[in-house]
N, C-alpha and C positions, 0 to 999 in steps of 0.2 A: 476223506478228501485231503488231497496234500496240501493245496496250496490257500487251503479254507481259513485258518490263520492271518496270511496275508491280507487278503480279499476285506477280511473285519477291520484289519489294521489300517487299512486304505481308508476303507469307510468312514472309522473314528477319526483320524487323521483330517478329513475332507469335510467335513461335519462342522457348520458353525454351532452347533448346538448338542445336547447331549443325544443320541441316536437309540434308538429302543432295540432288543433284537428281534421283535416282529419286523422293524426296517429292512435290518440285518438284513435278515432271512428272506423277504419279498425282492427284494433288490439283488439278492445272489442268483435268488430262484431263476428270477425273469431274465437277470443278463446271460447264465450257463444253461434256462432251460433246462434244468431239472428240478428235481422235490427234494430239498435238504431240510432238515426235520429240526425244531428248535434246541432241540436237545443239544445236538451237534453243532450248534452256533453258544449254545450255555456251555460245554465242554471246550471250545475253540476259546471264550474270553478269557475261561479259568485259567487256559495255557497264556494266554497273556499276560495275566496278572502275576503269575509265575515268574515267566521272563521279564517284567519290567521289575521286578525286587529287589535284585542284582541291583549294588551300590553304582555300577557303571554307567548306570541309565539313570539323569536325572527328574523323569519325569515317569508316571504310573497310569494306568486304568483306573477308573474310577465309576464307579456307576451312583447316579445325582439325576434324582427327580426321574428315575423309571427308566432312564438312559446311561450310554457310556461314554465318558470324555479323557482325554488325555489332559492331565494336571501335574504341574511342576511339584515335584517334593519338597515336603517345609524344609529342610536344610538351603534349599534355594530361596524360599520366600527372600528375604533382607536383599540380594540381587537383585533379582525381582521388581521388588519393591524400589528398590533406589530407582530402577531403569524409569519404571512409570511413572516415579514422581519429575524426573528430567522431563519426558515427556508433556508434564501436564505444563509444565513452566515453557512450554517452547509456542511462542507467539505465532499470531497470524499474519502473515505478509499482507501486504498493502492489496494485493489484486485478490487474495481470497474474502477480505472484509471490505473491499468493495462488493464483490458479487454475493456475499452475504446482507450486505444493505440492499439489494437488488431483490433480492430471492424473500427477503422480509418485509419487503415493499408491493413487491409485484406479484407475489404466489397467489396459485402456482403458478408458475412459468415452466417455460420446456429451456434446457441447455443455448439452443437456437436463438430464443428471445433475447438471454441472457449476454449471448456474443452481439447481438444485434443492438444491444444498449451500450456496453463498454467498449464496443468494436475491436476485439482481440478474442484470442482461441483465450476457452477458461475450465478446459479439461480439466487440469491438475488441480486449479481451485477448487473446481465444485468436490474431484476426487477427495482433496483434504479434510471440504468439511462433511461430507462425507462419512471418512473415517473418525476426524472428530468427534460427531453424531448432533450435529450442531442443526443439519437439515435432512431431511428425509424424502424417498420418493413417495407421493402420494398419489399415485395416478396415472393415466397416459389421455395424451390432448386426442381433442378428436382432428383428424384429418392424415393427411399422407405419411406412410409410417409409423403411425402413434406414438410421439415420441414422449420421454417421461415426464412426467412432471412434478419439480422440487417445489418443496413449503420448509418451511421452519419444525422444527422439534422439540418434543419435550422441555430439552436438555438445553435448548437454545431459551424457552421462554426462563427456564430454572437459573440458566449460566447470569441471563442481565434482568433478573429479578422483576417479570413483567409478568400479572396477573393473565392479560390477554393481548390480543393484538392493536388493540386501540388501546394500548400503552404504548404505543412505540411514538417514540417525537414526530411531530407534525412539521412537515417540509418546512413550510415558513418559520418556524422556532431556529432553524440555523440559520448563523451569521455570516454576512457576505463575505468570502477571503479579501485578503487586503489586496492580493496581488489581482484581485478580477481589474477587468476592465470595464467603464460605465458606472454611473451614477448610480444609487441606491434609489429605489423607490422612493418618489414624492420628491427626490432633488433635482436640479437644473444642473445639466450641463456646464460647466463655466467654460466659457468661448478658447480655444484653444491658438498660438500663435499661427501667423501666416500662411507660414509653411515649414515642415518636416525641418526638426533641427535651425529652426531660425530661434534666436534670442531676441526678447527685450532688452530695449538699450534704456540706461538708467536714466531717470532722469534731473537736471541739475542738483535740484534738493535731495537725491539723495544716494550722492556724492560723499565720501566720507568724508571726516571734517580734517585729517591729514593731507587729503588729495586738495581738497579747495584751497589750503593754506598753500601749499607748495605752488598751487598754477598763482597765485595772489604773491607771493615770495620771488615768481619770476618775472611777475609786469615790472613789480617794483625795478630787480636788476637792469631790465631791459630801456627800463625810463630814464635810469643814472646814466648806461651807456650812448645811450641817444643825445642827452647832455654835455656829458665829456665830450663825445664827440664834435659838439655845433660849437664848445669854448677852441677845441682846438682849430677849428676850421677857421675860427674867427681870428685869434690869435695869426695862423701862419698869414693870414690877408693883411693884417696892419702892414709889416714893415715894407710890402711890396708898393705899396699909396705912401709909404715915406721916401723908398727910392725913387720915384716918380717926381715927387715934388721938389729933391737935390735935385734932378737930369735940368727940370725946367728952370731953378734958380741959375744955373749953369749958363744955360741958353741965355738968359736975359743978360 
């Protein structure tokens, strides 16, 4: 068969896992509808392993644990290797470790529930951790569609060092943000002013002690000027009661 080659190569390729050639071979069989003979699938990988030897190609057939996978050649591993460890240092966004607190809280839950608590699309989160392997699907809910349902994994209890799930912090253990709004438990209210954006106005006593000097600095001034002023008023009245009393000397 010509294109029998391919067809394996597809397979291994498409394969999360290593593929046996009993797979192979039942999966060629049933999708072309004929009988191709094991043999002829152990002859077809040989040729594979042939052509991936060729320094051109950096990756090989391999057969691992009774199957066949496709595996980077050591001259690549240090590549490799760099690439994965970048990956492992690359954090979780805010909205995937939210719905990872969700999903580790509330499992299982279905994706649905999930948007129905943080009220946003959280496709791409859950996709991440996901791929991470941080949560797992463990199920489908019952009711319309059956939709899946996410819990926590291994890898998730391994990553934050918790024996079981009643390890995980108890709600009431965190602290209120500072930016909330409202009182803490067990506190009162304190009466807020009148209205939106009104200020208390200070009261006397506590007035700084430069502002009270200054208004006391200007009674002072204002009490001199009041003074000056009643000498002069008085002053310009004498000589007018002395010309009066020349006019009447006159007369007489």
């Amino acid at each position: 068969m010509d294109n029998l080659q391919l067809y394996i190569e597809s397979l291994i390729f498409a394969s999360d896992k290593a593929i046996t050639a009993k797979e192979i071979k039942n999966t060629i069989n049933t999708y072309l509808d004929k009988t191709i003979k094991e043999k002829e699938i152990t002859a077809a990988l040989e040729g594979l392993n042939t052509k991936y030897e060729d320094d051109k190609y950096p990756f090989e057939v391999k057969e691992i644990a009774g199957g066949f996978q496709f595996m980077t050649k050591g001259t690549y591993y240090p590549v490799v290797s760099q690439y994965l460890k970048l990956e492992s240092k690359k954090k979780l966004s805010r909205s995937a470790l939210e719905t990872l607190a969700i999903i580790s809280y509330k499992q299982p839950i279905t994706k649905s529930q999930i948007e129905g608590i943080r009220g946003v699309n959280c496709d791409y989160a859950v996709q991440k951790l996901l791929e991470k392997e941080l949560i797992e699907i463990s199920g489908r809910a019952e009711g319309p569609g059956r939709p899946l349902l996410y819990a926590t994994s291994e890898k998730f209890m391994n990553h934050f060092g918790l024996k079981d799930l009643n390890d995980l912090p108890k709600i009431k253990e965190f602290e209120m943000p500072e930016n909330e709004i409202g009182p803490k438990d067990g506190e009162v209210a304190s009466p807020g002013p009148a209205s939106e954006g009104a200020e208390a106005q200070p009261d006397e006593a506590d007035k700084p002690a430069d502002e009270t000097t200054e208004l006391e600095n200007k009674e002072e001034v204002n009490s001199e000027e009041i003074a000056v002023e009643a000498e002069n008023s008085t002053e310009l009245s004498e000589p007018s009661d002395v010309e009066g009393s020349e006019s009447k000397s006159e007369e007489e």
